[in-house]
Each structure stands twice: as C-alpha cells, then as structure tokens.
C-alpha positions in Angstrom: 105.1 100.5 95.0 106.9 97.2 95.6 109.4 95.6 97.4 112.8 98.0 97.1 116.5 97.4 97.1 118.4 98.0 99.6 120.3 101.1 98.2 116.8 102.4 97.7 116.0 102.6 101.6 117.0 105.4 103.3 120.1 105.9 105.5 119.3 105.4 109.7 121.9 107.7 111.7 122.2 107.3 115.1 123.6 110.2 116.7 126.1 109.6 119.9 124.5 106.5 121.0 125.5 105.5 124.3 125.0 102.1 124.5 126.3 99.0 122.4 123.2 97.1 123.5 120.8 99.7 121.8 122.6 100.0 118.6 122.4 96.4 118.2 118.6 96.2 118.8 118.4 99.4 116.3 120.5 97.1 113.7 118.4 93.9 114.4 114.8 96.7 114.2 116.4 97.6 110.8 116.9 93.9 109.3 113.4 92.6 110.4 111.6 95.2 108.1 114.2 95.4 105.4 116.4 98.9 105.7 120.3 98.1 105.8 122.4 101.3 105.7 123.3 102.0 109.5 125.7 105.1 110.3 127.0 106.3 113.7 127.7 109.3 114.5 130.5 109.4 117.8 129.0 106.9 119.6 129.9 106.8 123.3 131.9 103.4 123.8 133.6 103.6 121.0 133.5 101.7 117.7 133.2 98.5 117.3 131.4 97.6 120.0 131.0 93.8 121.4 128.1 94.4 123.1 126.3 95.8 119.5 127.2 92.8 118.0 126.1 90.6 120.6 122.3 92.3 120.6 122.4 92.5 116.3 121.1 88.8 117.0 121.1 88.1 113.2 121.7 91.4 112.0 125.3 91.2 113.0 126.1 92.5 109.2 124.7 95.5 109.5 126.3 96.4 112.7 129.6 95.5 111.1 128.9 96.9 107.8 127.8 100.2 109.8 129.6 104.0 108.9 131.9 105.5 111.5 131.2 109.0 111.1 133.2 112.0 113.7 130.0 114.3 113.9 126.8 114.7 112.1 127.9 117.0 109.0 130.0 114.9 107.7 127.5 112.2 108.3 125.0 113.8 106.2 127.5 115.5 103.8 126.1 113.1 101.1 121.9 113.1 102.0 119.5 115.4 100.3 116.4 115.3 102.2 116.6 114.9 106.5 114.5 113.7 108.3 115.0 114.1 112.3 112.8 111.9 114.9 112.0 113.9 117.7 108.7 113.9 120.3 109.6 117.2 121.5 108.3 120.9 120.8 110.8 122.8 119.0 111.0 126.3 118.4 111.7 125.8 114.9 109.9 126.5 111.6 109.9 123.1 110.0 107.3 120.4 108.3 106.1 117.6 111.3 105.1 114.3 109.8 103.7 111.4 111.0 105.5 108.6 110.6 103.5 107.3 107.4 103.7 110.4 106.0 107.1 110.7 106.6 108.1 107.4 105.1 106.1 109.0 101.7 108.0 112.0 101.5 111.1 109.9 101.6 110.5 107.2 99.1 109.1 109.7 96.9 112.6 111.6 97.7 114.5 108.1 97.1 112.5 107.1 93.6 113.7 110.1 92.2 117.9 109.0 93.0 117.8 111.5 96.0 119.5 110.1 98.9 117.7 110.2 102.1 118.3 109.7 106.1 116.9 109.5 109.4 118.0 111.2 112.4 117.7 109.7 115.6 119.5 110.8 118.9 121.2 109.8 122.1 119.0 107.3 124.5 119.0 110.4 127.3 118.1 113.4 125.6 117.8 112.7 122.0 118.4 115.1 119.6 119.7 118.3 120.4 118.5 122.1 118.5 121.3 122.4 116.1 120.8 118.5 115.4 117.4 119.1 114.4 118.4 122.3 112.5 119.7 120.6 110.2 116.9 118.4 108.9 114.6 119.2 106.7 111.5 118.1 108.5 110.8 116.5 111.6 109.2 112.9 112.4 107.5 112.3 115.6 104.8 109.7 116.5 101.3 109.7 118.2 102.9 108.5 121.5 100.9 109.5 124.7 101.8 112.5 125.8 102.1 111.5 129.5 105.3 109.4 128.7 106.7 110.1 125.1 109.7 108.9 125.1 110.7 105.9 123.0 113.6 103.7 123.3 116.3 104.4 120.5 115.5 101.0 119.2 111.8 101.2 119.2 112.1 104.1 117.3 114.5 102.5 114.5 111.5 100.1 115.2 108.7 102.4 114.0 110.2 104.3 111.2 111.4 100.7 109.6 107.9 99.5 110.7 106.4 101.6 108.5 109.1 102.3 105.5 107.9 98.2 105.2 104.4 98.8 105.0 104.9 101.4 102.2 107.5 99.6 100.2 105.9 96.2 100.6 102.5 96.3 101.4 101.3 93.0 100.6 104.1 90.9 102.5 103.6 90.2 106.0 106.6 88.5 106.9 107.3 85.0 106.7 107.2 83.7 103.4 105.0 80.1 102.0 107.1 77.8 100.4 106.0 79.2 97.0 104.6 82.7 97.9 104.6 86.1 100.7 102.3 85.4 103.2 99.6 87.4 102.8 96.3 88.6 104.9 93.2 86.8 105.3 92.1 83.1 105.1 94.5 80.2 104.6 92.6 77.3 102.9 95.7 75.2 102.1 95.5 72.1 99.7 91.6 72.2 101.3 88.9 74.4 99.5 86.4 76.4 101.5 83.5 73.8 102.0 80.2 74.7 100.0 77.2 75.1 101.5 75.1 72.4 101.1 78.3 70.0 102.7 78.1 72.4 105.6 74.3 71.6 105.5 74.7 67.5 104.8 77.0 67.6 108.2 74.6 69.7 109.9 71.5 67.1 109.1 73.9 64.3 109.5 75.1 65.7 113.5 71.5 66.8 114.6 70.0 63.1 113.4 72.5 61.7 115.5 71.5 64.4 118.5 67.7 63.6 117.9 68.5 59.6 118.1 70.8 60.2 121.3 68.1 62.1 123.2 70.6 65.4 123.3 67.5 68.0 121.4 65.4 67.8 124.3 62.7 69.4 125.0 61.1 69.3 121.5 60.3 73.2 121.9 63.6 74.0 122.6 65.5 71.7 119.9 65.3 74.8 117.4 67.2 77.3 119.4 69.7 74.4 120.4 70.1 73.2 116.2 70.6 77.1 115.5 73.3 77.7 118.2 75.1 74.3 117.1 75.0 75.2 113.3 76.2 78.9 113.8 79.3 77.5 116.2 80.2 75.0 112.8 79.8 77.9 110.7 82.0 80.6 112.8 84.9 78.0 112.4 84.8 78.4 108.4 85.7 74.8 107.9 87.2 73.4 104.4 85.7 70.7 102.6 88.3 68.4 104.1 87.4 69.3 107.7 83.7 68.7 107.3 84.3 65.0 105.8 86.6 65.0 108.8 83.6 66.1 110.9 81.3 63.8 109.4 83.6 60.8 109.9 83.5 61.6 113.3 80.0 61.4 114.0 79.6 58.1 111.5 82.4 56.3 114.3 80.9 57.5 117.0 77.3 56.7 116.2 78.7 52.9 115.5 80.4 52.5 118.8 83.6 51.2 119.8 85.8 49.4 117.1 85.0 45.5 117.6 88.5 44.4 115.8 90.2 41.4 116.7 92.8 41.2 119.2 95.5 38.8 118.6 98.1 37.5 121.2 
C-alpha cells in the first residue's frame, strides 16, 4: 500500500473537547502524519476557537476546515465502520484492537469506498458508554496500566502515527531534494569506501604511528593496530572521507606549512 489521498484517510472526531489548546495540538498530530478530515462534536468553548488556531501551528487549515457537528449521531450519520479510542474496560461485547491492527481494519474498510472514523473523547473522562456503543470496535494502546491515560492530542498522535506507517511505509518524513528519506545509510555523492582503501589508510596511519614512536611496546602494538582499525571501521567511512583521512596523516607527517609570508 502507498501513500493515500486525503479523502482516503479516515475521519478524526473529537467528542466535546474542552479545550481550544488540545484541538489544536490534535489538528497539528493530524497534519504531521498526513490525515486531514477533523470533526467536533459540541465542543466546550464554542466554535471557532482562537486558542485552536493558535496551537494548529501550521495546521491552522485543518482547524478551520474542521465539521461543526451538534452531537455524535449526526456526526457519524455518514461513517460505516467506528472505531472508538478508549483505555478503559467496558462491559461491552465488541472487537479490541491494537492500534496497528486497528489502522488495517480501517484502510481495508477505506480501499473498498467505505467511509471510516475515529472516536476520541473529552480530555477528563473520555468517552462515555453510549459513545462507545456506537462504534464498531474499540482501539486502545499498550499504555502502562499504572497511568493509562493519554492526552487527547497524543492520542490523535498515535492513531495518525500509525495510519502513516501503514499507508506510507517507506517515507520517514522529510523528503531529499529528489526522493523520501528513507532508513539506513546515507552515502551522499560519496560511495562506501572499498576495502582495500580502508586497508591502504590503515597501513598508511600505523607507518606513521610506528615512525612516531606511538605502537610501543612492540608486544603490545598488535592489540593497539586492531583497536585503531576496528574504531575507523565502526565509523563506515566513504571513499571521500578516507582520502580525507589519508590527507590528514600525509600533512601532518610533513609538519607545519613553510609558505611565505608577505607584508
């Protein structure tokens, strides 16, 4: 699965929020992994809000572009599949998902033109019974069970967290000038250096180390090489960096520059 269009992400409903502040922060959680659709269900303070806006950062558009909704059925009166966010137990007989799991269920839900939404509730008591009735599943996460309880916008945070992951696996985040970044090594315009340059700059250093006096004793200048030669390797260096490295020792074998100084 790659990356999706926005009106293929799911729909995140907050439910009476309370404070301006943690809608924004929800909106601003939503922008950084990619999810757009924001609906509010009676919030508190009244909508707009200032302070939401102020918090959005640079997801002020979704904050602006958010649904005004006067309770939570008419919210959902358009959704198919429910998810509700919850940590905890409820006397209801209803699928629990992890969050990864959850995120599946949806975008399997969404590929097929279903429309899909998240519930989340209030900052002080979150979701109440008949808000959860009315999902189809429940979403909680594997916080410790000594303190639970997430902010409203960490847990935007976490479901968007991980709707990214599934949606656009190989991205992580900032983008090269002409691709995603992606994981593991960045060699840049510099190739990884082969093995016998690694080796030239090893005999090259340790010649200089022998002439200098620093392998000394003789019965210990083995252990000392080996130590030295895994510390170059552990840094991985390009080919770029060992002539780099190699320069180095070449200057300061030769001693101080003896250029001419001019008046």
């Amino acid at each position: 699965m790659t990356s999706a269009p926005a009106s293929y992400a799911p729909a995140i409903i907050l439910v009476e929020p309370q404070l301006g502040e943690n809608i924004g922060a929800a909106a601003r959680a939503m922008a950084n992994f990619g999810l757009r659709e924001l609906r509010l269900v009676a919030p508190r303070d009244g909508w707009p809000n200032e302070a939401a806006r102020a918090s959005a950062a640079l997801a002020v558009e979704i904050v602006d572009g958010a649904q005004l909704y006067p309770d939570l059925a008419a919210a959902v009166a358009d959704l198919h599949y429910i998810v509700a966010t919850t940590a905890r137990s409820r006397f209801l007989a209803k699928p629990v998902l992890a969050p990864d799991t959850a995120v599946s269920e949806i975008a399997e839900r969404q590929a097929a033109d279903l429309r899909c939404g998240v519930l989340f509730g209030k900052e002080r008591t979150g979701l109440e019974n008949p808000d959860v009735a009315i999902a189809d599943a429940i979403m909680t996460a594997p916080v410790d069970p000594a303190f639970a309880s997430l902010n409203l916008a960490q847990s935007v945070l976490l479901f968007a967290y991980e709707w990214r992951k599934l949606v656009n696996p190989h991205s992580l985040g900032r983008t090269l000038p002409d691709a995603p970044l992606g994981a593991g090594h960045r060699f840049k315009a510099s190739r990884p250096a082969e093995r016998g340059e690694l080796i030239g700059f090893y005999e090259h250093l340790e010649g200089e180390l022998d002439h200098c006096g620093f392998l000394f004793p003789p019965e210990k200048r083995e252990t000392m090489v080996n130590n030295i030669r895994t510390m170059f390797a552990r840094m991985a260096p390009t080919e770029q960096e060992v002539r780099t490295l190699r320069g180095i020792v070449a200057i300061l074998r030769r001693g101080p520059w003896q250029g001419s100084n001019k008046a």
